[in-house]
GUPA-598555 format. One record per residue (C-alpha): x, z, y; chain. Coordinates in nm, 2 decimals, always signed. Example, Ala and Ser with C-alpha at 12.3 -4.5 7.8 and 13.67 -1.06 7.14 Angstrom:
// residues 2
<u:+1.23, w:+0.78, v:-0.45, cadena:A>;
<u:+1.37, w:+0.71, v:-0.11, cadena:A>;
***
This chain:
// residues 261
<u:-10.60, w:+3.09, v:+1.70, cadena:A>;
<u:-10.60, w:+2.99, v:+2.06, cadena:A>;
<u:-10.41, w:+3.23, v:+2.26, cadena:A>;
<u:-10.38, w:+3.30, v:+2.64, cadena:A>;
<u:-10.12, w:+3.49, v:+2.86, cadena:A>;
<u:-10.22, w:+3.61, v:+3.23, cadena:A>;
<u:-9.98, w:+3.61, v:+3.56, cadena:A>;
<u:-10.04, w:+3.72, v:+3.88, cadena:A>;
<u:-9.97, w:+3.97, v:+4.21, cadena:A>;
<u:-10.04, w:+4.29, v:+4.08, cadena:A>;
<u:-10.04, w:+4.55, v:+4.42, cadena:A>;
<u:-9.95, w:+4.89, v:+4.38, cadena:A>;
<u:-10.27, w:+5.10, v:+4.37, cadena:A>;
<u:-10.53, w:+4.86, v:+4.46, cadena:A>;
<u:-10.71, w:+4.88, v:+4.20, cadena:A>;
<u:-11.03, w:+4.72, v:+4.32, cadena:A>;
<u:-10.84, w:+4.40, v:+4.44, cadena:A>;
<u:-10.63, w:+4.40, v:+4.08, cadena:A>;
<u:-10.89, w:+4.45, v:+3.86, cadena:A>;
<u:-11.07, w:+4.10, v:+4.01, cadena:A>;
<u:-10.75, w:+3.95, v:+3.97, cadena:A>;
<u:-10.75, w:+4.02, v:+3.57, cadena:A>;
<u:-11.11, w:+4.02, v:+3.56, cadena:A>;
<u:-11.16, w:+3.62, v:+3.69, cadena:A>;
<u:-10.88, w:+3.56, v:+3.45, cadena:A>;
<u:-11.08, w:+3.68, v:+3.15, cadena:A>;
<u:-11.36, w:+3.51, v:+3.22, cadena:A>;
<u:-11.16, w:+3.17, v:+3.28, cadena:A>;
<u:-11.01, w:+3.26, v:+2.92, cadena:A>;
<u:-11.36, w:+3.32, v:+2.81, cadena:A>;
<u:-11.46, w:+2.99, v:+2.89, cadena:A>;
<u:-11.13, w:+2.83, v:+2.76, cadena:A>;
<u:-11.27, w:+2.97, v:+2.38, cadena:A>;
<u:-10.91, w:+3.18, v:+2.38, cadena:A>;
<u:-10.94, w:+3.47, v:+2.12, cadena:A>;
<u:-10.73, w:+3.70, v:+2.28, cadena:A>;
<u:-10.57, w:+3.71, v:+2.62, cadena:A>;
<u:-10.28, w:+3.92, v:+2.72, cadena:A>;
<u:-10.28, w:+4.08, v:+3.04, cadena:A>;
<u:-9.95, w:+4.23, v:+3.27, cadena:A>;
<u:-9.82, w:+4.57, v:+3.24, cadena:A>;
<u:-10.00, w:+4.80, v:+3.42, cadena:A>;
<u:-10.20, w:+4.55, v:+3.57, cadena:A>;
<u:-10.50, w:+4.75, v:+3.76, cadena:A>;
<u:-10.25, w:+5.03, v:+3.95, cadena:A>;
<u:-9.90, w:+4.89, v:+3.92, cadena:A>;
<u:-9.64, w:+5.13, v:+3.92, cadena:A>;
<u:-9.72, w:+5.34, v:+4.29, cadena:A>;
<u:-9.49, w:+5.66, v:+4.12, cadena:A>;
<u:-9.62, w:+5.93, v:+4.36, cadena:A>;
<u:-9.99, w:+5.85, v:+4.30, cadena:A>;
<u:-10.03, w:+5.77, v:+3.95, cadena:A>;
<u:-10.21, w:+6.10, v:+3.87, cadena:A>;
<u:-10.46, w:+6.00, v:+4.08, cadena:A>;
<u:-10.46, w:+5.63, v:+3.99, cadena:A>;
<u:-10.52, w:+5.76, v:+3.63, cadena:A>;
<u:-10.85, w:+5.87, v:+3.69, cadena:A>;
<u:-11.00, w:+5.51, v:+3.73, cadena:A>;
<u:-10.86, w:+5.40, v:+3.39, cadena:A>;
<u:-11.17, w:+5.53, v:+3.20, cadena:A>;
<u:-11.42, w:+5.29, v:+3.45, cadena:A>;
<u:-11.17, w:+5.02, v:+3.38, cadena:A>;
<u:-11.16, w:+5.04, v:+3.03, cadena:A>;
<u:-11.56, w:+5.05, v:+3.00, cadena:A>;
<u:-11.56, w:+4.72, v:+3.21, cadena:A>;
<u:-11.29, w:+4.59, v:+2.96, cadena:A>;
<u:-11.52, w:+4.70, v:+2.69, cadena:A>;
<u:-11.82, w:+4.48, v:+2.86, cadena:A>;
<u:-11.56, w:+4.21, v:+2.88, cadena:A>;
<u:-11.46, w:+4.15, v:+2.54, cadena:A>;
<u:-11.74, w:+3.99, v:+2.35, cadena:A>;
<u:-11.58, w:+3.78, v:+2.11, cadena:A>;
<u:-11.18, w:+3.80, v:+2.31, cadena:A>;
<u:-10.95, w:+4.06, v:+2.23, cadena:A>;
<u:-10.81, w:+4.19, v:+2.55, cadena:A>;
<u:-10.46, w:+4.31, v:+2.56, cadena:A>;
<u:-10.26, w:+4.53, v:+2.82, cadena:A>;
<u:-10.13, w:+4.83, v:+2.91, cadena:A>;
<u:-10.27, w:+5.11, v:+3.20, cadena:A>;
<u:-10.18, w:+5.41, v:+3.31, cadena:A>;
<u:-10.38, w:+5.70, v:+3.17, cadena:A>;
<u:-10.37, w:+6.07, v:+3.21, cadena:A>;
<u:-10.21, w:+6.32, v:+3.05, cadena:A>;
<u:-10.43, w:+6.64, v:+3.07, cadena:A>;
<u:-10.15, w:+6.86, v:+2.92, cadena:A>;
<u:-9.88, w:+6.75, v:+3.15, cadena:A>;
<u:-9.81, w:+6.71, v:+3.49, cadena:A>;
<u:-9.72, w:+6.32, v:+3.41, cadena:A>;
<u:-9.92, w:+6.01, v:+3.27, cadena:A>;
<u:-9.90, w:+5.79, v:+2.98, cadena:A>;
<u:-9.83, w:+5.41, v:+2.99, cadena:A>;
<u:-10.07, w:+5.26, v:+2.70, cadena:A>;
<u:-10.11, w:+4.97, v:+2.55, cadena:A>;
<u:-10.52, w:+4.91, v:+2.45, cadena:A>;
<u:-10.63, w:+4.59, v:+2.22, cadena:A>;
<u:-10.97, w:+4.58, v:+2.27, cadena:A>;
<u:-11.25, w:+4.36, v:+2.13, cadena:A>;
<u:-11.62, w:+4.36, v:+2.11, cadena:A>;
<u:-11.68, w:+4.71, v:+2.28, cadena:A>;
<u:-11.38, w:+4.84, v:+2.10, cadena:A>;
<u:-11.05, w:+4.98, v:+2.11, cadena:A>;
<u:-10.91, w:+4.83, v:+1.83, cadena:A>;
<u:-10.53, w:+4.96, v:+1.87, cadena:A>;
<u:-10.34, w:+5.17, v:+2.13, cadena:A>;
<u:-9.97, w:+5.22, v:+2.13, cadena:A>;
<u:-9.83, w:+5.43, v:+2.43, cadena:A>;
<u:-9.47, w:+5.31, v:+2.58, cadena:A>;
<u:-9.17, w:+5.47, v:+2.41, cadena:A>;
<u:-8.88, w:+5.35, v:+2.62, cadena:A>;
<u:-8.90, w:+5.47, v:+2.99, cadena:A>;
<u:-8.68, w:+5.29, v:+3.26, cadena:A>;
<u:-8.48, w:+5.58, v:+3.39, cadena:A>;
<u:-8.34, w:+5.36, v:+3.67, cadena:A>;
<u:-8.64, w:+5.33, v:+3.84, cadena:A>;
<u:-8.75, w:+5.69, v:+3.77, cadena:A>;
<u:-9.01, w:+5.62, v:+3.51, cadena:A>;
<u:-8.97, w:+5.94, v:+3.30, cadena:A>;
<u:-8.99, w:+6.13, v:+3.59, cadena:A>;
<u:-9.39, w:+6.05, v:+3.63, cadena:A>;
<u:-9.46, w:+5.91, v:+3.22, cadena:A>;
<u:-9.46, w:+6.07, v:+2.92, cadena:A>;
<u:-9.34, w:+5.90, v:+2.66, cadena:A>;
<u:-9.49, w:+5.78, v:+2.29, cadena:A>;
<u:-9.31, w:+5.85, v:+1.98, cadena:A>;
<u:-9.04, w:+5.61, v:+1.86, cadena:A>;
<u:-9.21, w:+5.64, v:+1.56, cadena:A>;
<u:-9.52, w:+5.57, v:+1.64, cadena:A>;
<u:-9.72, w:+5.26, v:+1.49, cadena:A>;
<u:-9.65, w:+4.94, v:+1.70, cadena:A>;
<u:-9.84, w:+4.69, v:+1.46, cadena:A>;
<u:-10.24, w:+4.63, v:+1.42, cadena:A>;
<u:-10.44, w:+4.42, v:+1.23, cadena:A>;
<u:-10.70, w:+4.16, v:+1.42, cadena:A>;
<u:-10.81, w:+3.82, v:+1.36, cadena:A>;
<u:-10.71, w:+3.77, v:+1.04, cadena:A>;
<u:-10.36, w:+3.88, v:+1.12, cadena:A>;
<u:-10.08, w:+4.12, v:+1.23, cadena:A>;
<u:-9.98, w:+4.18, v:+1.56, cadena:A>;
<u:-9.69, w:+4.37, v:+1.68, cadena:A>;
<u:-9.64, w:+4.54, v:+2.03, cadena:A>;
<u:-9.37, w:+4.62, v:+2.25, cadena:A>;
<u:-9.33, w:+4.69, v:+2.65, cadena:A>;
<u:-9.14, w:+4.60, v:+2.93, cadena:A>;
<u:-8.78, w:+4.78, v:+2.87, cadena:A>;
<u:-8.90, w:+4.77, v:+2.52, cadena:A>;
<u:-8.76, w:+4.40, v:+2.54, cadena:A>;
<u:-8.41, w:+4.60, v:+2.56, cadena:A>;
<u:-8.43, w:+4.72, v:+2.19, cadena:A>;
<u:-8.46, w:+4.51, v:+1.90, cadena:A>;
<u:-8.50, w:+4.77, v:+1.65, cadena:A>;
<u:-8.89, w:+4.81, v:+1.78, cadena:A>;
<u:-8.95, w:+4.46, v:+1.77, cadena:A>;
<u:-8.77, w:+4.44, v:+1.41, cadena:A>;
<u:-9.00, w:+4.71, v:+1.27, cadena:A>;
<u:-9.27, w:+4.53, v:+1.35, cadena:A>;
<u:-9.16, w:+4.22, v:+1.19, cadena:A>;
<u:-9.07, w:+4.48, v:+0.89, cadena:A>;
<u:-9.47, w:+4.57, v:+0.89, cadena:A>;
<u:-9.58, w:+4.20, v:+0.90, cadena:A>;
<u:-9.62, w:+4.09, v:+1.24, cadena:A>;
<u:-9.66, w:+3.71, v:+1.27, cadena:A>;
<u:-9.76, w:+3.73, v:+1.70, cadena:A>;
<u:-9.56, w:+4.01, v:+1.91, cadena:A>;
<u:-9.73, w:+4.09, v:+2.24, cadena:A>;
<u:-9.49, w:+4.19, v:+2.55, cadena:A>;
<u:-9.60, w:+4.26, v:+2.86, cadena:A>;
<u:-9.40, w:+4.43, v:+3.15, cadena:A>;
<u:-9.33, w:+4.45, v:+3.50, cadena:A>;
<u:-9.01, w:+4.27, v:+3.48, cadena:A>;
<u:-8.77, w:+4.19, v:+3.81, cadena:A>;
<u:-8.66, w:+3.89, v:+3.94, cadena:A>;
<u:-8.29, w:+3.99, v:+3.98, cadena:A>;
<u:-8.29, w:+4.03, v:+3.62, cadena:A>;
<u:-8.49, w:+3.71, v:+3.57, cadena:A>;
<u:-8.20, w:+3.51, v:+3.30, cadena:A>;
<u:-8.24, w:+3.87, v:+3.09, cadena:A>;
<u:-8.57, w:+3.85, v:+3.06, cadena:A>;
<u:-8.54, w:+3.43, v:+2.95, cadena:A>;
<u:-8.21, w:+3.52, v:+2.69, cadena:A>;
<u:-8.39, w:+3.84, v:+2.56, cadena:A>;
<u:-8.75, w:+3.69, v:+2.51, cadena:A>;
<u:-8.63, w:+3.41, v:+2.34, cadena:A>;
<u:-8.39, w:+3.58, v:+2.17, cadena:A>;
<u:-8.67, w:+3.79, v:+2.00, cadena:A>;
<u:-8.87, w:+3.50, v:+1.89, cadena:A>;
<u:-8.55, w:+3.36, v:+1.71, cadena:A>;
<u:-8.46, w:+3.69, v:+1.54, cadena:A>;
<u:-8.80, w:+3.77, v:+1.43, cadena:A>;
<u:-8.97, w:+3.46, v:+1.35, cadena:A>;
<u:-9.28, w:+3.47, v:+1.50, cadena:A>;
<u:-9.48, w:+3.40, v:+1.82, cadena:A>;
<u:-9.39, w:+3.60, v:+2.10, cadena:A>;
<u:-9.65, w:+3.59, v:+2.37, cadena:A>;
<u:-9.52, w:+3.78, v:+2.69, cadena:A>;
<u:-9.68, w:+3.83, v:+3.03, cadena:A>;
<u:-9.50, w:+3.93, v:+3.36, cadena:A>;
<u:-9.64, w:+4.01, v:+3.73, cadena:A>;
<u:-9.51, w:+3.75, v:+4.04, cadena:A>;
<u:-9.44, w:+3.83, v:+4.45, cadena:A>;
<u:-9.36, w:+4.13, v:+4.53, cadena:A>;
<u:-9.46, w:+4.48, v:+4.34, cadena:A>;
<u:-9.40, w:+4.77, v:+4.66, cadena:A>;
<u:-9.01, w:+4.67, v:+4.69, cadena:A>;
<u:-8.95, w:+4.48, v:+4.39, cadena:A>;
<u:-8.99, w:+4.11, v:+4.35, cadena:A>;
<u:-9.12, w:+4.04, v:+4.00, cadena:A>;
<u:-8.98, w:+3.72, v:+3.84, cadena:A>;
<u:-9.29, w:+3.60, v:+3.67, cadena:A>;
<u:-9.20, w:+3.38, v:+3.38, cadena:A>;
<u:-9.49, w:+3.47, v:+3.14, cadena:A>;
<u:-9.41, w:+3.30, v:+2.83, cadena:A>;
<u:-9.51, w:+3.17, v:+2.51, cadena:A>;
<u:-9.31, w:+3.11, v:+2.23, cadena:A>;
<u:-9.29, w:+2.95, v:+1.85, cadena:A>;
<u:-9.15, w:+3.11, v:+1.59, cadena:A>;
<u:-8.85, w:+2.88, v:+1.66, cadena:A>;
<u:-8.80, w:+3.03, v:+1.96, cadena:A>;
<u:-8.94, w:+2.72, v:+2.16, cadena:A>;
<u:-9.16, w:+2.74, v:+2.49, cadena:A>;
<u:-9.49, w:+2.64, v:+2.44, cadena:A>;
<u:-9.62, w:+2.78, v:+2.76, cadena:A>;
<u:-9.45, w:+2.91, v:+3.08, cadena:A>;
<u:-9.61, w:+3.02, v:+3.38, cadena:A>;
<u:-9.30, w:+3.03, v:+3.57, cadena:A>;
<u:-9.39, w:+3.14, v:+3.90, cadena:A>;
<u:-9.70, w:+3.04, v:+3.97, cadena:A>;
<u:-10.00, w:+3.30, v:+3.94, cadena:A>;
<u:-10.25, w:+3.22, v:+3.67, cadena:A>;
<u:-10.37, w:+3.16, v:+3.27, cadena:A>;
<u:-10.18, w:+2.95, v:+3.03, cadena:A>;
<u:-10.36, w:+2.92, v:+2.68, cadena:A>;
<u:-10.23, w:+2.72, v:+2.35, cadena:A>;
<u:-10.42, w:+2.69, v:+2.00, cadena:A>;
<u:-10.09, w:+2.85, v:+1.76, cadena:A>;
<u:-10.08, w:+2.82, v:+1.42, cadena:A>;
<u:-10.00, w:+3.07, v:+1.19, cadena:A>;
<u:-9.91, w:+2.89, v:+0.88, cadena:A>;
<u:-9.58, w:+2.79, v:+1.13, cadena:A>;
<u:-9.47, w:+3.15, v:+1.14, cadena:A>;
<u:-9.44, w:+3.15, v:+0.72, cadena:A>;
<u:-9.30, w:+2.83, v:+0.74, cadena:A>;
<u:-9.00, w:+2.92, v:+0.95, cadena:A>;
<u:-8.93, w:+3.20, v:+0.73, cadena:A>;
<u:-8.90, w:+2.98, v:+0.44, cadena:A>;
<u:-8.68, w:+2.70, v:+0.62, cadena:A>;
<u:-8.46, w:+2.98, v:+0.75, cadena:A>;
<u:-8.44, w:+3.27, v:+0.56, cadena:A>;
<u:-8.26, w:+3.52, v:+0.79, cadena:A>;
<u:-8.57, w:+3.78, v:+0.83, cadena:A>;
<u:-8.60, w:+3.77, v:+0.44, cadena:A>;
<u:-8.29, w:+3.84, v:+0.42, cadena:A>;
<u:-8.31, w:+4.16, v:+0.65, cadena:A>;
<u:-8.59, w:+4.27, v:+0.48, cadena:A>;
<u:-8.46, w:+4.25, v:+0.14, cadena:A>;
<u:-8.13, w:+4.40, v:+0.25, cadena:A>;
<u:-8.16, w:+4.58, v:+0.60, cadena:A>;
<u:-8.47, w:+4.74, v:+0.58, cadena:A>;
<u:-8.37, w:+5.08, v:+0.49, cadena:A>;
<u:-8.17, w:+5.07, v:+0.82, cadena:A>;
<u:-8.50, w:+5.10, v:+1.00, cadena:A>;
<u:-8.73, w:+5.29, v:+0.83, cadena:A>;
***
């Protein structure tokens, strides 16, 4: 499976401008043969608080171009989408391949600090955070998600064998963001593919970074800071493998996994 992660300046509500970003990035994936790319948090409105009722409203358009752009690549994300029954929005993940939305998952854990569940609802805890595509599981977690191991646990409980992860993630926390990524490769086994905005997102500096990992918890791609696409052929035979040499997530399975369920 060859897999791609996407970096870049994401501006609070340009949309327009955003959406070419991520769109030129597809296409370069496209060409790469990748079978799925992974795309920033909110990557076509950033987080503008006061406006994302309105910046809701082009998610629909978005997501039909998405649609249009994923002949034979699953496109992975999240984007903010309204909330008819509420006064806020939702923060969503979407997999989407060949015209369709093959899995959506909408962000549980909301940064407080930064006033996010003032303007978001939030998903259930409980909620599904694994899918099936391309012969495979995936799990899903975002941004603060990275914060709580139990979510990415239970998807490793449910079979993933690739976690996606992207966020919006700041640069003064940049050696969290390293520890805590890697750290969830190690712990669960798997690949971790994570993707992170760069420059400046209205008055934070985002600390780029995006970052794939084995199921070792080595890098196999880093973006660092530079905008752009990384993309690595993974194999999945590795993530078994791992579990065998080192049995610590067998081990929580067989004796943990009431703990989480």
């Amino acid at each position: 499976m060859k897999v791609g992660v996407a970096q870049f300046s994401i501006v609070p509500g340009e949309v327009e401008q955003n959406f070419k970003k991520g769109e030129n990035l597809i296409k370069q994936a496209k060409e790469e043969d990748c079978d799925l790319i992974l795309l920033p948090e909110v990557w076509t409105t950033g987080f503008l608080f006061k406006k994302l009722k309105e910046l809701s409203k082009t998610t629909p358009d978005i997501i039909k171009e998405i649609k249009k752009l994923s002949e034979s690549i699953m496109i992975c994300g999240t984007y903010v989408v309204d909330n008819p029954n509420s006064d806020k929005v939702f923060n969503i993940f979407y997999a989407i391949l060949n015209g369709e939305i093959l899995f959506s998952y909408k962000k549980a854990m909301l940064f407080g600090l930064t006033g996010e569940d003032r303007f978001f609802d939030r998903g259930e805890v409980k909620q599904a955070n694994t899918f099936n595509a391309l012969d495979t599981t995936f799990g899903v977690t975002v941004c603060y998600e990275l914060r709580f191991p139990e979510l990415f646990r239970k998807a490793s409980f449910n079979g993933a064998k690739v976690h996606l992860h992207p966020a919006i993630w700041p640069q003064t926390r940049l050696e969290h963001w390293r520890t805590l990524t890697r750290a969830r490769a190690i712990e669960n086994q798997l690949f971790l593919l994570t993707t992170n905005g760069v420059g400046m997102s209205g008055k934070w500096e985002l600390c780029g970074y995006s970052t794939i990992y084995d199921p070792w918890g080595e890098i196999l791609v880093n973006l660092e800071d530079r905008e752009g696409l990384e993309f690595i052929s993974i194999n999945l035979e590795d993530v078994e493998k791992t579990r065998e040499q080192l049995t610590s997530l067998k081990d929580s399975v067989k004796f943990l996994k009431d703990i989480y369920s």
